[in-house]
Wavefront OBJ file of the C-alpha trace (Angstrom):
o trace
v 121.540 60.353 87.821
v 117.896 59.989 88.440
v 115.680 63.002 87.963
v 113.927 64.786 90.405
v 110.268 63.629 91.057
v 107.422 64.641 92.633
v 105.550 61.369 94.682
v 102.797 60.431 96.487
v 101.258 57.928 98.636
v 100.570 54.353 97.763
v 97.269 53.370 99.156
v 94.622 50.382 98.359
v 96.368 49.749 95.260
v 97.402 53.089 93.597
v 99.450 56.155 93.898
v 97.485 58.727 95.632
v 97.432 62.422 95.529
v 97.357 63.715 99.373
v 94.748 65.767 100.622
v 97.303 68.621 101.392
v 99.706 70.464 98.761
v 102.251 71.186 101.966
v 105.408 68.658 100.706
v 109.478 68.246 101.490
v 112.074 67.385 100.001
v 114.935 64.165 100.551
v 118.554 65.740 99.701
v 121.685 64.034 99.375
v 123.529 64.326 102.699
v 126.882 64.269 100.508
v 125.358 67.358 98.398
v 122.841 69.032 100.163
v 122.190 71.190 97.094
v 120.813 68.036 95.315
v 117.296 67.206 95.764
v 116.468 63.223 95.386
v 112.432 63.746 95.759
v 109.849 65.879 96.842
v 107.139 63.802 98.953
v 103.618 64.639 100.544
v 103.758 65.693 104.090
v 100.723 63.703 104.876
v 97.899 64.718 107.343
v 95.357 62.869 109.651
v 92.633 62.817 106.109
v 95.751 60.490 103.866
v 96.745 58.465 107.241
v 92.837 57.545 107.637
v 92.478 56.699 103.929
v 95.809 54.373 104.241
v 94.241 52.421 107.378
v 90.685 51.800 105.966
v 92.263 50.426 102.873
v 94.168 48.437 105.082
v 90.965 46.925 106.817
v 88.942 46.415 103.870
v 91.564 44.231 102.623
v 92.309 42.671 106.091
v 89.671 39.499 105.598
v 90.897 38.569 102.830
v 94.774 38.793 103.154
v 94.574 37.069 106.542
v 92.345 34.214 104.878
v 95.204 33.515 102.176
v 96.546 30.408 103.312
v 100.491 31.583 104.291
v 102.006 29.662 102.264
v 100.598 31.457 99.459
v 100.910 34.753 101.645
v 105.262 33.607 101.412
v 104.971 33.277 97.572
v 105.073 36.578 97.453
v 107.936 37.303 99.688
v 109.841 34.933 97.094
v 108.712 37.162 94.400
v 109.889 40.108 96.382
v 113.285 38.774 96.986
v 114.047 37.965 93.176
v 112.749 41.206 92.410
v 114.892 42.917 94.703
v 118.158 40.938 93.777
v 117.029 41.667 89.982
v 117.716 45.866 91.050
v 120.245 45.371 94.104
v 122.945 47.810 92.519
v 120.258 50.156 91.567
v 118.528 50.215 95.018
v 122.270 50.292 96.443
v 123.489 53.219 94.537
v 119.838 55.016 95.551
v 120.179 54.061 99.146
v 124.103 55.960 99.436
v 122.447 58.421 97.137
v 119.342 59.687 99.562
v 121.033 58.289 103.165
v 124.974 58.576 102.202
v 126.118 55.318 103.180
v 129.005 53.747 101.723
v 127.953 52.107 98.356
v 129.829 48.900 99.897
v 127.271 49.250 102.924
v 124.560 50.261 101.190
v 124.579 46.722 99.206
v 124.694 44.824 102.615
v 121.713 46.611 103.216
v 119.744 45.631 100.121
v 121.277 41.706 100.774
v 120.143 42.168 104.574
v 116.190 42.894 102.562
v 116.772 39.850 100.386
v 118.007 37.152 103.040
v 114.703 38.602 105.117
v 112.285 37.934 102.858
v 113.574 34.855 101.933
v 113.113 33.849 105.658
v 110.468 35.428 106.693
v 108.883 33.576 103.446
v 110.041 30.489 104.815
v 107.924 30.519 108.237
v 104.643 30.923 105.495
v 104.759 26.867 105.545
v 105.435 26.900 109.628
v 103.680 29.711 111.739
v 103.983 26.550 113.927
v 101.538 26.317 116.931
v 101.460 23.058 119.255
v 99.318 20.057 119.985
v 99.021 18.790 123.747
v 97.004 15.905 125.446
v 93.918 16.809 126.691
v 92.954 16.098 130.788
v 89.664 14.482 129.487
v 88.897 11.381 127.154
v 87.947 11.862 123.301
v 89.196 15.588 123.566
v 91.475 17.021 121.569
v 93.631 20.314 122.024
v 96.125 22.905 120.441
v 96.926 26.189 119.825
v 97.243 27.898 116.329
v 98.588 31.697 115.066
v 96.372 34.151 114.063
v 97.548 37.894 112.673
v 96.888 40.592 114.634
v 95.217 43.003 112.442
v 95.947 46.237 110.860
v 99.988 47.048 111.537
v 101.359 50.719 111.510
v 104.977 50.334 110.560
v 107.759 53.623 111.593
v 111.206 53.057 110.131
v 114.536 54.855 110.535
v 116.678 56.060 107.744
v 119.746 54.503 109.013
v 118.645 51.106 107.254
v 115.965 52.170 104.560
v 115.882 48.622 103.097
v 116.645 46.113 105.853
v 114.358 47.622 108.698
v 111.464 47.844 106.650
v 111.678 44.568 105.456
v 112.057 43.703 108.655
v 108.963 44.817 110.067
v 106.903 43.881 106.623
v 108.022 40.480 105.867
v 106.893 39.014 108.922
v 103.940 41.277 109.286
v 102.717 39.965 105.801
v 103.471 36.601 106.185
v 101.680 36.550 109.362
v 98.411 37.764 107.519
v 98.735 41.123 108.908
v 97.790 44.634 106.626
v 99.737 47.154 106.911
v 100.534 51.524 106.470
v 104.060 51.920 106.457
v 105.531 55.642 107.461
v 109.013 56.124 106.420
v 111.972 58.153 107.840
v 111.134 61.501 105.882
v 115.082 61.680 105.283
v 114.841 58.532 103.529
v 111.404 58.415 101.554
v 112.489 57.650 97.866
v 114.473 54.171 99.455
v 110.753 53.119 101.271
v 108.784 53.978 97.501
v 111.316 51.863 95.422
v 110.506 49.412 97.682
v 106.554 49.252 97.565
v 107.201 49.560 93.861
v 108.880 46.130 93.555
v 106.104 44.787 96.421
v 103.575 46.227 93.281
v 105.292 44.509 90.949
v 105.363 41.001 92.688
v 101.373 41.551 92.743
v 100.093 41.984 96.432
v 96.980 42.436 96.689
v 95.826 46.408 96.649
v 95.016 47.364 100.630
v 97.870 45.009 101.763
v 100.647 47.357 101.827
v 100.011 50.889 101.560
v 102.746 53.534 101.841
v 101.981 57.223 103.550
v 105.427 59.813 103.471
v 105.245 62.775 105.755
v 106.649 63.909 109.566
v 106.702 61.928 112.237
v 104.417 65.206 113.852
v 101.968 64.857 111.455
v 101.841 61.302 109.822
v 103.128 59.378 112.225
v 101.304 60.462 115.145
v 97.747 60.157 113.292
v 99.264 56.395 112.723
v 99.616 55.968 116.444
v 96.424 57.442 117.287
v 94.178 55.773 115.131
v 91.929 53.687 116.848
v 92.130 50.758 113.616
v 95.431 50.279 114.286
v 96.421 47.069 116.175
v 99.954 47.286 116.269
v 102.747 50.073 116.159
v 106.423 48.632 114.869
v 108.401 51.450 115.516
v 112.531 51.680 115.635
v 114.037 55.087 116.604
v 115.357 57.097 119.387
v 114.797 56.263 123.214
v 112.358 59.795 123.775
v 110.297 59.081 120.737
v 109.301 55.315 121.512
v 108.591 56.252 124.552
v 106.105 59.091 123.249
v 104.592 56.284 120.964
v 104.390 53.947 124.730
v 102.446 56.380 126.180
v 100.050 57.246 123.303
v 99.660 53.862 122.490
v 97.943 53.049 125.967
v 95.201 55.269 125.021
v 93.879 52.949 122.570
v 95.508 50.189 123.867
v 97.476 49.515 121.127
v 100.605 47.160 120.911
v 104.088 48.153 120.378
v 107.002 46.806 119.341
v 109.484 49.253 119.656
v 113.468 49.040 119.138
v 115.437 51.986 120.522
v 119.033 52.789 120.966
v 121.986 51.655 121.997
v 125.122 52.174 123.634
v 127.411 49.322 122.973
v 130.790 48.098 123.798
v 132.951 46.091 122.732
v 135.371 44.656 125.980
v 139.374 44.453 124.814
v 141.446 42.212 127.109
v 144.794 41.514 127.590
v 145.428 38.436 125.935
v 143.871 39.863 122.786
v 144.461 39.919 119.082
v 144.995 43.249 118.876
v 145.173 43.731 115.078
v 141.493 42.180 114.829
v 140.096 44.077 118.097
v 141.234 47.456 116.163
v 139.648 45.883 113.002
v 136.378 45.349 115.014
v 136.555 48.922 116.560
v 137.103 50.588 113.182
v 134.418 48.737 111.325
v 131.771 49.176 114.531
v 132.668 52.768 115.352
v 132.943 53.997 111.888
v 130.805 51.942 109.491
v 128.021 54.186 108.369
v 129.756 56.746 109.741
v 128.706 55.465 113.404
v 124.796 55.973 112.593
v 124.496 52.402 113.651
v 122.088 51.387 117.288
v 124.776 48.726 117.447
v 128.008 51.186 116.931
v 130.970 50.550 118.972
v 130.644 53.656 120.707
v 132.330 52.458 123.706
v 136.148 50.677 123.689
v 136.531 49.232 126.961
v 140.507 48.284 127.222
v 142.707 46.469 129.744
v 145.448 48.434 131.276
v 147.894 46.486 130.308
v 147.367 46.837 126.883
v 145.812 49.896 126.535
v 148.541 52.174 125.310
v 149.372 49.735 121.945
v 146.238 49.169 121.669
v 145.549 52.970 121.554
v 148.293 53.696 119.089
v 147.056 51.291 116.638
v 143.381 52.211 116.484
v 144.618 56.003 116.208
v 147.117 55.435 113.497
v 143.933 53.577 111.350
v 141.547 56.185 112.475
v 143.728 58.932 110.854
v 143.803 57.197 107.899
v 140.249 56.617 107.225
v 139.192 58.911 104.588
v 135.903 61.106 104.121
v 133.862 61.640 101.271
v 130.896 60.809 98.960
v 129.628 57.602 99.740
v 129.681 56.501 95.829
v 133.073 57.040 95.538
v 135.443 53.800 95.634
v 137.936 55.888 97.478
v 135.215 56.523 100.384
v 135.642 54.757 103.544
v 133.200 56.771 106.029
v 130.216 58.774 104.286
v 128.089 61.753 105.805
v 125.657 61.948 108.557
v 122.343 62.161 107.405
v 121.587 65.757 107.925
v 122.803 69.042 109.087
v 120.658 69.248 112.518
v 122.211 65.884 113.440
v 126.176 67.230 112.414
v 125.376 69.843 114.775
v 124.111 67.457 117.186
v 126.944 65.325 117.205
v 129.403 68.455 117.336
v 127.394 69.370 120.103
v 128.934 66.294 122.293
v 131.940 66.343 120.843
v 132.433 69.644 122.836
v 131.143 68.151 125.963
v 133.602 65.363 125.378
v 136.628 67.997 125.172
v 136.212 68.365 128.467
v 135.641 65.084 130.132
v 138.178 63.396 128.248
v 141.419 63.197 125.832
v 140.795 63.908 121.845
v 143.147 61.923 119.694
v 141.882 62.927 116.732
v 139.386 64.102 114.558
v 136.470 66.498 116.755
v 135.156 68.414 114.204
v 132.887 69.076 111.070
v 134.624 68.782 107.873
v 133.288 71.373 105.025
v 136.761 71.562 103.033
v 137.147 71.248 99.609
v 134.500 68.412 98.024
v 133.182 68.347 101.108
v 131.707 71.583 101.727
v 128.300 70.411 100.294
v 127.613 67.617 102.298
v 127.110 66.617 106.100
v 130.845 65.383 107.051
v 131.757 65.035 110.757
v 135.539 63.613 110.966
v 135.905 60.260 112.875
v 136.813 60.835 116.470
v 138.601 59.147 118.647
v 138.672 60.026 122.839
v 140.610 58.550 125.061
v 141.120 58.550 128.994
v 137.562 58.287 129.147
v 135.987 57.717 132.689
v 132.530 55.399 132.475
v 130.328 57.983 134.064
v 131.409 60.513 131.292
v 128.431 62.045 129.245
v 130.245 60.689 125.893
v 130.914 57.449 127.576
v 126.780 56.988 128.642
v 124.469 59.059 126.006
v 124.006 57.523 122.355
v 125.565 60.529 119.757
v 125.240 58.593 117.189
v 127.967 59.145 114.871
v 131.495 58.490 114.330
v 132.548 58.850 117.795
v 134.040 56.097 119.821
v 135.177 56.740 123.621
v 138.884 54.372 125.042
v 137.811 53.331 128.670
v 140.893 51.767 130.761
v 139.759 49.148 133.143
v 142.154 46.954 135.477
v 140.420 43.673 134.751
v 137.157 41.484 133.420
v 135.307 42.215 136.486
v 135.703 45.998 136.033
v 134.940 45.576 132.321
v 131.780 43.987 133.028
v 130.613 46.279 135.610
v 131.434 49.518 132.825
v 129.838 47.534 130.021
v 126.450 47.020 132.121
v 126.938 50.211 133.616
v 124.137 52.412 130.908
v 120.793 52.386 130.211
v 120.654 50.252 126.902
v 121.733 46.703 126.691
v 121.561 46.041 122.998
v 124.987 45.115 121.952
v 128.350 43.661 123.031
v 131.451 42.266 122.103
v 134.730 40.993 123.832
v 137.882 40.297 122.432
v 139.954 37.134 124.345
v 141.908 34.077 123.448
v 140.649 32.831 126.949
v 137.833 30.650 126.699
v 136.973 30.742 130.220
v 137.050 34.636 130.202
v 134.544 34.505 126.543
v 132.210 32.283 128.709
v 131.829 34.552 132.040
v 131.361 37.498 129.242
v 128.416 35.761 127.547
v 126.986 34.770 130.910
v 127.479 38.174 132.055
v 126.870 40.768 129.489
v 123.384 42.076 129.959
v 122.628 42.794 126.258
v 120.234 40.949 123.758
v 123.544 40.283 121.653
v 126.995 39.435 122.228
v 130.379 38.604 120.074
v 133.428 36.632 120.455
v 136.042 38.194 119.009
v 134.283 40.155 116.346
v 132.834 43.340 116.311
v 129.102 44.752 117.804
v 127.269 45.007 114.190
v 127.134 41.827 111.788
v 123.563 40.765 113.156
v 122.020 38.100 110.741
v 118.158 37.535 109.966
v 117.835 33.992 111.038
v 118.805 34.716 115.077
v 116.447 37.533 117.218
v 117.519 41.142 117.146
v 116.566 43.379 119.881
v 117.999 44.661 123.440
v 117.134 44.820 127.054
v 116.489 47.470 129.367
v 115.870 50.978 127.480
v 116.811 49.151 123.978
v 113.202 48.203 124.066
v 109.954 47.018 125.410
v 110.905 43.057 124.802
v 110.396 42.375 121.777
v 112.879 41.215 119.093
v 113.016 41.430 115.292
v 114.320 39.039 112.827
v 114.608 35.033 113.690
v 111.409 32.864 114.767
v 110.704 35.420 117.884
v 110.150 37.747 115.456
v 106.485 35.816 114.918
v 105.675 37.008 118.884
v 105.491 40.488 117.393
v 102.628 39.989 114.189
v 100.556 37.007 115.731
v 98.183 36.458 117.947
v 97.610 33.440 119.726
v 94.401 31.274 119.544
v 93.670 28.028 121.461
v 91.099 25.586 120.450
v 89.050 22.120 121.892
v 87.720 19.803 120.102
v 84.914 17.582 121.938
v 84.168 14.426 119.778
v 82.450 12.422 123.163
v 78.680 13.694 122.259
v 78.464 14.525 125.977
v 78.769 17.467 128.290
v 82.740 17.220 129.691
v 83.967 19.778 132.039
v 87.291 20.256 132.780
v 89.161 21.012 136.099
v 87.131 17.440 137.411
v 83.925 19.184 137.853
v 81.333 16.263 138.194
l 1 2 3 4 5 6 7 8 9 10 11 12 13 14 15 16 17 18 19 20 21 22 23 24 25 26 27 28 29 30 31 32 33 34 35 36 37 38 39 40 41 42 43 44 45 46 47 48 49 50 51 52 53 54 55 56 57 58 59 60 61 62 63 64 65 66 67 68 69 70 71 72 73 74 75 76 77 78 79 80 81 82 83 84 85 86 87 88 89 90 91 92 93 94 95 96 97 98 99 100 101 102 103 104 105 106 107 108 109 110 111 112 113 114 115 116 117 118 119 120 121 122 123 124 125 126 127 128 129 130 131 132 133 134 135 136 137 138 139 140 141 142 143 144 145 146 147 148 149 150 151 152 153 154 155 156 157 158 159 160 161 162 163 164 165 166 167 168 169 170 171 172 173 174 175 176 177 178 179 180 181 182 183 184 185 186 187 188 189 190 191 192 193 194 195 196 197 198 199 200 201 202 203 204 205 206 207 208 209 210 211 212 213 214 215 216 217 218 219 220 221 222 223 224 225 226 227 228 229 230 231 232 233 234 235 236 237 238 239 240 241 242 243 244 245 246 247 248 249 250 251 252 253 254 255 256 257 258 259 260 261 262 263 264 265 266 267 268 269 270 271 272 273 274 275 276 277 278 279 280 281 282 283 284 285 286 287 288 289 290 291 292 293 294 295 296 297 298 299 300 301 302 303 304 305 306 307 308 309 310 311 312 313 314 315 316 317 318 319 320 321 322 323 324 325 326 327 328 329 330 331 332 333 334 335 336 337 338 339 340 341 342 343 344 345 346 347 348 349 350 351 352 353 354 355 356 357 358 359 360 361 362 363 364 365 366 367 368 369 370 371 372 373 374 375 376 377 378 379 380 381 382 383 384 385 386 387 388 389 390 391 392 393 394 395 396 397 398 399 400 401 402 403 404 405 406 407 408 409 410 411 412 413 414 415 416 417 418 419 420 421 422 423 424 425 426 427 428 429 430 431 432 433 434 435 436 437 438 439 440 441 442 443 444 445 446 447 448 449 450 451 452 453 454 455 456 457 458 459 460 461 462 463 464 465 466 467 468 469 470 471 472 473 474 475 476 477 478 479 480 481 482 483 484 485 486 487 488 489 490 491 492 493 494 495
């Protein structure tokens, strides 16, 4: 059991004492009694100190050639594999997540560093024929300055890594705000980023409330760009503040996702796919399966098998091997999600589960029971809003057509799925579905780093993370003539 610490900020190369003595504390979701770390909560004064480290190092890091920029990615990765079980066993520890989960998490960290360390011998730009003789043109990558970087808790390795790997790789500086439910996951990271031996100012870590830290991030005029993933209300909050100093953002948002069951399905593996999306991390997932949208005809049997495994899943510590869904992260979301599992009552059928579970072991921790609805009508408030943990809403349609029309039929559009041995019925899905991804035959979570990540419509602004889009985010673009003709050319056939 690790002991309880007090930490502080990482910035320009050391551990910093903040300028405040207000802190707070990261408890274990499982055992709210236990207290993992007691952090600074950060003001404007830290934030500042964070970004001007960041730009006096700025020159430099983005005049590393990337290639030697990735070596330390590669470094990052080993380093990372070298304490996977350790930063696993953390991560359920501070977050609550499954230990089995938690070490997908860490791998999803590895496999993106080792990618995003790849591009550092790409960052491709392009080369095209000039209109006039002995002219030469092309267009090159450039980073685009200091990066403010706002992570969930829900992935406290893989998002962060996310958003850094590129960002460095790219020749981009960055302060990085953490989730303040999942703080000691973001300084075990920086730690092995220290280790590998990045340069001080290239990385600097600030803890603290999204109030206090974060906003001072947003608002600071040094700041290029704003990476943020989170709720719907909040990026749009960091949209709007942005504009004043006419910042970027990249922001990733929620979801409401669905995954389509037709008639000619597997049923066994649909019911696998709804269990693992509805349920894994105990639904706190943007792509959960929060929305089973069934044929008629199969509807009923498929109802009675996902209920019978749904009653059987069991709650409980996330380190323990007989653990299949973990707590929610804190006590204001239980109530939260309680809160819409009343609504729910009465727009729609409960099968089973509905309400907090404080019995027995579990009376310490944050455990809402996995619930089940069926009956549920599309417009339904449990059938359109993100909750947000482990709730998942049966929707009876007649037919594809009606299943596409319900699965478009929200505001997000980040993921889908559809489960068909009909080729011709998987085709007019992909064509169809209005979401940034979509599955055959396999649930709506199992993204992978190589291929973008994002949504459309109120998922985001555009952009994506992860795969080669992922560059669009950190770089800037820079085009660039060379005139070797010792005359005066102009283009556009001025004489």
């Amino acid at each position: 059991m690790l002991s309880t610490q007090t930490h502080k900020n990482y910035i320009d190369g050391k551990w910093a004492e903040p300028k405040g003595a207000k802190t707070f504390e990261s408890r274990n979701p499982a055992h709210q009694t236990e207290v993992v770390g007691v952090f600074p909560r950060s003001s404007a004064v830290d934030v500042d100190a964070a970004v001007q480290a960041a730009k006096k190092a700025f020159r430099g890091w983005r005049l590393t050639p990337a290639p030697v920029r990735a070596e330390f990615l590669y470094k990052v990765a080993e380093l990372i594999k070298t304490h996977k079980e350790e930063l696993a066993q953390l991560m359920t520890r501070e977050m609550g997540k499954v230990l089995k989960e938690a070490r997908g998490d860490v791998q999803e960290a590895i496999d993106l560093a080792l990618y995003a360390a790849g591009e550092g011998r790409r960052l491709f730009g392009q080369t095209t024929p000039s209109e006039l003789p002995k002219k030469f043109a092309m267009s090159l990558r450039m980073p685009v300055g200091i990066v403010g970087i706002v992570t969930p808790w829900n992935f406290p390795m893989a998002i962060p890594m996310w958003k850094i790997a590129p960002s460095l790789v790219c020749g981009n500086t960055i302060v990085f705000k953490p989730a303040s439910d999942t703080p000691l996951c973001a300084a075990k990271l920086v730690e092995l980023f220290i280790e590998a031996g990045l340069p001080a100012g290239v990385l600097n870590l600030i803890h603290g409330s999204g109030e206090e830290a974060g906003n001072a991030l947003l608002r600071h005029p040094d700041v290029q760009l704003i990476s943020f993933t989170g709720s719907v209300a909040v990026g749009q909050e960091v949209a709007r503040a942005a504009a004043d100093t006419k910042k970027r953002t990249a922001l990733e948002l929620g979801g409401k996702n669905c995954i389509l069951v037709m008639d000619d399905a597997d049923l066994d593996l649909a019911v696998d796919g709804a269990i693992w999306g509805a349920f894994g991390t105990s639904g706190q997932r943007c792509t959960a399966s929060s929305r089973l949208i069934v044929h008629k005809k199969i509807v009923k049997e498929y109802t009675e098998k996902l209920l019978a495994r749904a009653k059987e899943l069991r709650l409980g510590d996330g380190l323990l091997q007989t653990t299949d869904v973990g707590p929610v992260i804190n006590s204001s979301r239980l109530k939260k999600i309680d809160e819409y599992i009343q609504i729910g009552k009465k727009e729609a059928t409960l099968l089973t589960g509905g309400k907090i579970n404080a019995e027995g072991p579990l009376q310490e921790g944050c455990f809402y029971e996995p619930t089940l609805f069926g009956d549920v009508k599309p417009n339904a408030v449990i059938a359109q809003e993100e909750i947000f943990g482990p709730v998942t809403a049966i929707i009876p349609v007649e037919n594809l057509e009606e299943a596409l029309n319900v699965a478009n039929g929200v505001r997000y559009g980040l993921s889908s799925a559809i489960y068909t041995r009909d080729v011709n019925r998987a085709f007019h899905a992909i064509e169809d579905l209005y979401t940034g991804i979509v599955y055959i035959n396999s649930s709506t979570i199992g993204a992978e780093v190589h291929l973008p990540f994002g949504g459309t419509r109120d998922t985001g602004n555009g952009h994506r993370e992860a795969g080669q889009t992922m560059l669009d985010t950190y770089t800037e673009w820079k085009t660039v003539y060379i005139d070797y003709s010792g005359k005066l050319q102009k283009a556009q056939g001025i004489d």
